[in-house]
SEGUFI-505672 format. One record per residue: x, y, z of N, C-alpha, C in turn; residue number from 1. Coordinates in nm, 3 decimals, m for minus. Layout:
BEGIN
X, Y, Z, X, Y, Z, X, Y, Z, NUM
...
***
This chain:
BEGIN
3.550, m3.124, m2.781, 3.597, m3.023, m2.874, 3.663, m3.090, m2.995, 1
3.641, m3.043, m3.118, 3.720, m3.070, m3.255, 3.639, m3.244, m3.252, 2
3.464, m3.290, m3.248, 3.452, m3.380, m3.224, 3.301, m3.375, m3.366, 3
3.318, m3.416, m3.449, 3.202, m3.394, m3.537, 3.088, m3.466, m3.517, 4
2.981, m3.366, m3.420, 2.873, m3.471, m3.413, 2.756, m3.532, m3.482, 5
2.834, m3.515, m3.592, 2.753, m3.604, m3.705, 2.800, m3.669, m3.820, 6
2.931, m3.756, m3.733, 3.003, m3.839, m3.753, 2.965, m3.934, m3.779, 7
2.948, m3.997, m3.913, 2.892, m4.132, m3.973, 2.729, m4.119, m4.003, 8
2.720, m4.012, m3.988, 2.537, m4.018, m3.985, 2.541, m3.979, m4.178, 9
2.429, m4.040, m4.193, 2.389, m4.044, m4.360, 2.266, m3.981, m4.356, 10
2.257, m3.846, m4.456, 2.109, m3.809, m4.493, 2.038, m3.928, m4.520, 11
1.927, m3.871, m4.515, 1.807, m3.973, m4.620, 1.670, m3.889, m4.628, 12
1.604, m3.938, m4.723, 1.493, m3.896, m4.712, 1.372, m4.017, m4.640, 13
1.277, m3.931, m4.557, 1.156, m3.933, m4.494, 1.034, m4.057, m4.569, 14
1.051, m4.158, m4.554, 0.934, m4.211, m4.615, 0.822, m4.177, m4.617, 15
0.758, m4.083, m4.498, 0.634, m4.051, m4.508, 0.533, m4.103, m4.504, 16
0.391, m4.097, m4.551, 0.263, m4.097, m4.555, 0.220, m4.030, m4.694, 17
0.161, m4.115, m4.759, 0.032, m4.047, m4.853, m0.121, m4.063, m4.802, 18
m0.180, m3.984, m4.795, m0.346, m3.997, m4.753, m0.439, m3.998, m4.862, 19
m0.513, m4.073, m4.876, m0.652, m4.059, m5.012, m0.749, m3.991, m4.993, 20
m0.754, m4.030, m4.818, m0.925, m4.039, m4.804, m0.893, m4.023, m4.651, 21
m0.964, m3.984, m4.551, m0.963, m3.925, m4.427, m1.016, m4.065, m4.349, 22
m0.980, m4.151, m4.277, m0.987, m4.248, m4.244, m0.953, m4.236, m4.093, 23
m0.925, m4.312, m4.015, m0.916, m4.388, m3.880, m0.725, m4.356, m3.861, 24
m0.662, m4.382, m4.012, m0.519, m4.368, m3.956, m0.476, m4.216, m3.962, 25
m0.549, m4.159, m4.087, m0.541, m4.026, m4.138, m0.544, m3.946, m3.965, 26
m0.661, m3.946, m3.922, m0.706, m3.896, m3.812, m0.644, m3.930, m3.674, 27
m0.538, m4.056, m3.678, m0.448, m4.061, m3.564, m0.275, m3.984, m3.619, 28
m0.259, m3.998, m3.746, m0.145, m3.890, m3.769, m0.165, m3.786, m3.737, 29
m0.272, m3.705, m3.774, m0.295, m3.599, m3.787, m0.327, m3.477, m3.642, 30
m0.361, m3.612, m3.556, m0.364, m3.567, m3.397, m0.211, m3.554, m3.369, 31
m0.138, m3.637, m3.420, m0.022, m3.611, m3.324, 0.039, m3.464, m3.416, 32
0.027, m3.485, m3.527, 0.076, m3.348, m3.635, 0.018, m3.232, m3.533, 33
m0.112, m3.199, m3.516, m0.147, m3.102, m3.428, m0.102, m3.076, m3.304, 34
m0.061, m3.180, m3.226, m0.003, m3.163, m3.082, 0.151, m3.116, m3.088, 35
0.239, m3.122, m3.194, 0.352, m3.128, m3.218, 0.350, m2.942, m3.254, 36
0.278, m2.926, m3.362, 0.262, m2.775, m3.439, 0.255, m2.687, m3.271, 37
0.199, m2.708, m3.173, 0.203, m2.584, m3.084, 0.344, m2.566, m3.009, 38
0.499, m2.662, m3.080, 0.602, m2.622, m3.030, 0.662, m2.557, m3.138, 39
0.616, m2.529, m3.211, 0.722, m2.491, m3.363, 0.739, m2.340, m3.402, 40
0.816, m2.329, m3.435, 0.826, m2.211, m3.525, 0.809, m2.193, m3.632, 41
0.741, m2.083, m3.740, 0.748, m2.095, m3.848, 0.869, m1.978, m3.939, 42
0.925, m2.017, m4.036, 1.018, m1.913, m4.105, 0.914, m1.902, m4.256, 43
0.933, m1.769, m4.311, 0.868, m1.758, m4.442, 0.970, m1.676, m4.550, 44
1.040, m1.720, m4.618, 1.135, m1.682, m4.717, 1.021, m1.583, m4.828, 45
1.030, m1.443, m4.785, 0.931, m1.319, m4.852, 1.053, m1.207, m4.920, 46
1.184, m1.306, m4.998, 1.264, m1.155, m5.085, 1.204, m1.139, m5.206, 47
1.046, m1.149, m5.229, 1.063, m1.210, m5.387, 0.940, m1.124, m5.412, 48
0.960, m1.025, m5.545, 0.847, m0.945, m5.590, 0.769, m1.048, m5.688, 49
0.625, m0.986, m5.670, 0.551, m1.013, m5.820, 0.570, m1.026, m5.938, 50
0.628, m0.991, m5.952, 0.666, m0.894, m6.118, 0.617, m1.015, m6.224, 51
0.687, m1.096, m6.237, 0.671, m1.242, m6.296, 0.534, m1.300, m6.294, 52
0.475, m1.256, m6.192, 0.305, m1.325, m6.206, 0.201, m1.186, m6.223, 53
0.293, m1.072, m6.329, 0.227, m0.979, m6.334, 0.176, m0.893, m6.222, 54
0.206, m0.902, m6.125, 0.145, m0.841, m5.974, 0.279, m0.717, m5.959, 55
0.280, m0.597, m5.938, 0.311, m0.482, m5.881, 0.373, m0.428, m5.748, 56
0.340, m0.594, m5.653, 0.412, m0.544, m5.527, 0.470, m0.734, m5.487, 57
0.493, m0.704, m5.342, 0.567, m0.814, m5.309, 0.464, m0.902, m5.288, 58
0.518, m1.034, m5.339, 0.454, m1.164, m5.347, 0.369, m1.203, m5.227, 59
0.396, m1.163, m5.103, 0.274, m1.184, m4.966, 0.182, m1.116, m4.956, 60
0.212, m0.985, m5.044, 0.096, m0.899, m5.040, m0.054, m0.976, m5.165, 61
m0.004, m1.099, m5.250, m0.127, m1.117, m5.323, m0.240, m1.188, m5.264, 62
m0.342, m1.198, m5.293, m0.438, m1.225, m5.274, m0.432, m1.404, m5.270, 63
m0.454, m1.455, m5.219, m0.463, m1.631, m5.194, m0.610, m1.634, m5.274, 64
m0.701, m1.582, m5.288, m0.834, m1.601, m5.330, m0.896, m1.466, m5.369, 65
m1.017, m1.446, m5.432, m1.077, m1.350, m5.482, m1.208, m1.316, m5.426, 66
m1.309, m1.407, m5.309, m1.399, m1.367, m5.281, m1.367, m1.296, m5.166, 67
m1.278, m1.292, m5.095, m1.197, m1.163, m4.965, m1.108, m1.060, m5.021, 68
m0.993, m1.152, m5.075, m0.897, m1.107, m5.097, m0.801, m1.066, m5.019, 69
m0.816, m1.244, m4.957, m0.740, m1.249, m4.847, m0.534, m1.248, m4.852, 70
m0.508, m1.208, m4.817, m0.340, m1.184, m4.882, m0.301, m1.314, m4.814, 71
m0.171, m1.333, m4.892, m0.133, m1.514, m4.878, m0.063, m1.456, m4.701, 72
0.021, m1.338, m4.662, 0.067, m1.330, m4.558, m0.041, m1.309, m4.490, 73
m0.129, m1.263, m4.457, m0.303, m1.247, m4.384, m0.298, m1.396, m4.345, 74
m0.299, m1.512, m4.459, m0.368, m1.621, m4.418, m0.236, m1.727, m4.398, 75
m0.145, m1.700, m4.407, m0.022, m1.737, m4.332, m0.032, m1.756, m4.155, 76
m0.079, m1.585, m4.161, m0.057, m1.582, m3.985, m0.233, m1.588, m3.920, 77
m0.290, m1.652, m4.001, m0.431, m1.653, m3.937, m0.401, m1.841, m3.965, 78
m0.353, m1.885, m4.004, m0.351, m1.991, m4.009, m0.215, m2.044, m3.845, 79
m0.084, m2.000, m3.848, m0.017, m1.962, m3.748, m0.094, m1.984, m3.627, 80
m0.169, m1.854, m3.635, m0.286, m1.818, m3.499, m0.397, m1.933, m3.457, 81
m0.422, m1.984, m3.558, m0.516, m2.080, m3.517, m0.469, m2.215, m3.471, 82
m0.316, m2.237, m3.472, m0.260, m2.318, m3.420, m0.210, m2.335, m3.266, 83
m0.196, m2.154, m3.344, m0.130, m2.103, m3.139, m0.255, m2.161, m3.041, 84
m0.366, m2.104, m3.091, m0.512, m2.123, m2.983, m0.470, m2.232, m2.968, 85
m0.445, m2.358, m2.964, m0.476, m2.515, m2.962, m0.373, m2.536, m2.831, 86
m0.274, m2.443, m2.799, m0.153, m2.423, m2.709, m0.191, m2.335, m2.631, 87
m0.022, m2.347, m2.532, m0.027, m2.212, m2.445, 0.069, m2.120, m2.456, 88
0.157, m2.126, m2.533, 0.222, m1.999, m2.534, 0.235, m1.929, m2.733, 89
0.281, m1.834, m2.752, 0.310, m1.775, m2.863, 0.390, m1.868, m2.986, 90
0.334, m1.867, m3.066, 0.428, m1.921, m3.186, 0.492, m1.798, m3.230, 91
0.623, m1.803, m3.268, 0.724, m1.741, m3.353, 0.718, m1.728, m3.495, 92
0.731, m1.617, m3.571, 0.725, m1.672, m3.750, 0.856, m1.551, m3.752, 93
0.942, m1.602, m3.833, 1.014, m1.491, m3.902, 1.017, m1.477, m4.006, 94
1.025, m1.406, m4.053, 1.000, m1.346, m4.200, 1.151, m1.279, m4.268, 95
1.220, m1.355, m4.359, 1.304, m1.344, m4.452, 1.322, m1.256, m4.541, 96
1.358, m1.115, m4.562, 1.282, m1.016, m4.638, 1.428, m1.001, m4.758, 97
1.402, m0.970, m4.868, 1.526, m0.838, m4.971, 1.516, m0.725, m4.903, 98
1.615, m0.642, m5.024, 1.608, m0.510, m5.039, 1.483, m0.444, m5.076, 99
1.433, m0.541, m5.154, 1.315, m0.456, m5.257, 1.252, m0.518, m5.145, 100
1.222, m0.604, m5.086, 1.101, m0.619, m4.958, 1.074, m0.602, m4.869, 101
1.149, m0.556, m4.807, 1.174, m0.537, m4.669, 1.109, m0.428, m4.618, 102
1.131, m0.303, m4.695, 1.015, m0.208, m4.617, 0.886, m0.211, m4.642, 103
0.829, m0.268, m4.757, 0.689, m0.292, m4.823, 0.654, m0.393, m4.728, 104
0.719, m0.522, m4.665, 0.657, m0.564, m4.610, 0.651, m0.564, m4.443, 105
0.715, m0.462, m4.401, 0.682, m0.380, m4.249, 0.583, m0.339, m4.229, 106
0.609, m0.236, m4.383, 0.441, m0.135, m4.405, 0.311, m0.203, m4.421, 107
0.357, m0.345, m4.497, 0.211, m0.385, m4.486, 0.169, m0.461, m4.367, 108
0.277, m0.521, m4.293, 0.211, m0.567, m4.144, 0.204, m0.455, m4.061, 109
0.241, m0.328, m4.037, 0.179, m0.237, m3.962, 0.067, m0.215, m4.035, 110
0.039, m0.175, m4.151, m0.106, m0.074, m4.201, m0.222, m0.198, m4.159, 111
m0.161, m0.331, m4.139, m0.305, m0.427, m4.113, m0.288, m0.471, m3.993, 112
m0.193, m0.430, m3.897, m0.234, m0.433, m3.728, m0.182, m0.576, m3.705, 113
m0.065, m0.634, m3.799, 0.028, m0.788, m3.812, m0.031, m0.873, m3.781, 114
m0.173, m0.836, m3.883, m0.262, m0.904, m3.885, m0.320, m1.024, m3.785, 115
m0.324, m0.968, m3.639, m0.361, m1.020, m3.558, m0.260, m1.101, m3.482, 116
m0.145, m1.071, m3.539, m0.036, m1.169, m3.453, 0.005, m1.040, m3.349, 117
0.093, m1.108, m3.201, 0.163, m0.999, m3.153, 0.278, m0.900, m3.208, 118
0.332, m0.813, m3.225, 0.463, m0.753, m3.300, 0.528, m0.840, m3.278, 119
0.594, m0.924, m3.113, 0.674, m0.947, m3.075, 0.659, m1.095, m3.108, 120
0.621, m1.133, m3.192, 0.608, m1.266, m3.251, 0.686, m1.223, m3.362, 121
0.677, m1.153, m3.441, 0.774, m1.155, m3.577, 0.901, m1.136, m3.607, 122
0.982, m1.151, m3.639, 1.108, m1.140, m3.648, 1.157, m1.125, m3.800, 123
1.206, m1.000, m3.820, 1.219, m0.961, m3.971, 1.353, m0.962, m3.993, 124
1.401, m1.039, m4.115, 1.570, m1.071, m4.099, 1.568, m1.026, m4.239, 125
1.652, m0.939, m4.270, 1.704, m0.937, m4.411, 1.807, m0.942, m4.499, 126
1.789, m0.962, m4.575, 1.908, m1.084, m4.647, 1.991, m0.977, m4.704, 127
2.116, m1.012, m4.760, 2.251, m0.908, m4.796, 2.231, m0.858, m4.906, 128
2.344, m0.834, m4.974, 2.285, m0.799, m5.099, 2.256, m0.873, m5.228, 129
2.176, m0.937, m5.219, 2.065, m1.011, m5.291, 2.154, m1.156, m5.265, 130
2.074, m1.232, m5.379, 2.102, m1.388, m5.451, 2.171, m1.365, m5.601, 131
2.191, m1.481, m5.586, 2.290, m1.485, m5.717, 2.145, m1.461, m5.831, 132
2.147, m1.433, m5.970, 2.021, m1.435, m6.061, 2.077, m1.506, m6.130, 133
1.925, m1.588, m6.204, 1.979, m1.666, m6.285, 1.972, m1.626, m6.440, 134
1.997, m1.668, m6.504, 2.006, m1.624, m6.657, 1.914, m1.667, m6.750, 135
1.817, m1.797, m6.699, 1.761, m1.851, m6.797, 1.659, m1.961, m6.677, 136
1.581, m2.038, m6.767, 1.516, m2.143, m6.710, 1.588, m2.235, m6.662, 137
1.707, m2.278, m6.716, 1.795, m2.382, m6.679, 1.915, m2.334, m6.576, 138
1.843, m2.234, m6.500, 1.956, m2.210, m6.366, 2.076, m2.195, m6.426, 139
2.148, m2.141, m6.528, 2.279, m2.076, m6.556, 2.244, m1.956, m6.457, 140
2.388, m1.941, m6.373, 2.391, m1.847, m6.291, 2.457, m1.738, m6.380, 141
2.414, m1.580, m6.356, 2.393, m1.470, m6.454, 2.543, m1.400, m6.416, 142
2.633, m1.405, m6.515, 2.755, m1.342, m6.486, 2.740, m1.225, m6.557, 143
2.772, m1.099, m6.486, 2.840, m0.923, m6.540, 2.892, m0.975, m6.652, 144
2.846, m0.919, m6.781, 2.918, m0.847, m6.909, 3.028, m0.858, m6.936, 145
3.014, m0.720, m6.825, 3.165, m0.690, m6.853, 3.294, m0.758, m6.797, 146
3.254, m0.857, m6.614, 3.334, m0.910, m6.580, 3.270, m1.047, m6.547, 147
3.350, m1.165, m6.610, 3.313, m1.303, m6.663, 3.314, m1.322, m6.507, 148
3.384, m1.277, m6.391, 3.408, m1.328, m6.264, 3.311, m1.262, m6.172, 149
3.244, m1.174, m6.212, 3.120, m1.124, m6.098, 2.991, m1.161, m6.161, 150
2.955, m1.244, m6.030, 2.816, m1.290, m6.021, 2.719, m1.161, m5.996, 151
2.604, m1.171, m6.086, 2.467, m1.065, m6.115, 2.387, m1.095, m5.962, 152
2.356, m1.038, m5.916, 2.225, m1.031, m5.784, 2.134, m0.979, m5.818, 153
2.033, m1.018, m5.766, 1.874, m0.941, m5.760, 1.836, m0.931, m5.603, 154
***
């Protein structure tokens, strides 16, 4: 108790892997990447409308491509799903919703049958009342008018 267990530990970043070309090593990372994906969970941060890329509804509802018109959340959880097959039990995704998203995007995983995932795979969490907005390209956070001390939300 009162014992910080991450006492002396230093971030860092991940050296990683870059790939060119699909090779002999590509294809032994990439096995273990796959054996690993059937314990995971996925989270998808969905508070965020179109509006900005000209689109009318929430950002999972757009289209990833134009010869289906397959929606980026469609191929989210068909991508998900095709991981689950490779396993034996259910992958998890939760989904991060706003105000403005949250019921648009219930409605659209019921009206398409959650798109082939179980219900009880999803987990819909939604966020308070909003994020801070920003004011500009350069992330100035958007202060009230009228009061220099309240932060703007969207």
């Amino acid at each position: 108790s009162g014992v910080n267990p991450l006492e002396g530990w230093k971030p860092s970043v991940p050296t990683g892997q870059m790939f060119d070309k699909i090779d002999e090593e590509f294809e032994k990372v990439e096995k273990v990447g796959l054996n690993e994906v059937t314990s995971c969970g996925f989270v998808l941060v969905a508070g965020g409308l179109g509006e900005r890329l000209g689109y009318g509804d929430i950002k999972i509802g757009l289209p990833t491509e134009m010869a289906t018109e397959t929606s980026y959340i469609q191929f989210y959880i068909e991508t998900i799903l095709a991981y689950q097959s490779k396993g034996d039990k259910k992958l998890p995704l939760c989904i991060m919703t706003s105000g403005d998203t949250n019921d648009r995007t219930v409605k659209l995983l019921k009206e398409n049958n959650y798109f082939g995932m179980d219900e009880d795979q999803i987990t819909i969490v939604q966020q308070g009342s909003g994020v801070p907005a920003l004011e500009d390209n350069d992330a100035h956070i958007a202060l009230d008018p009228h009061d220099r001390y309240k932060i703007l939300s969207k």
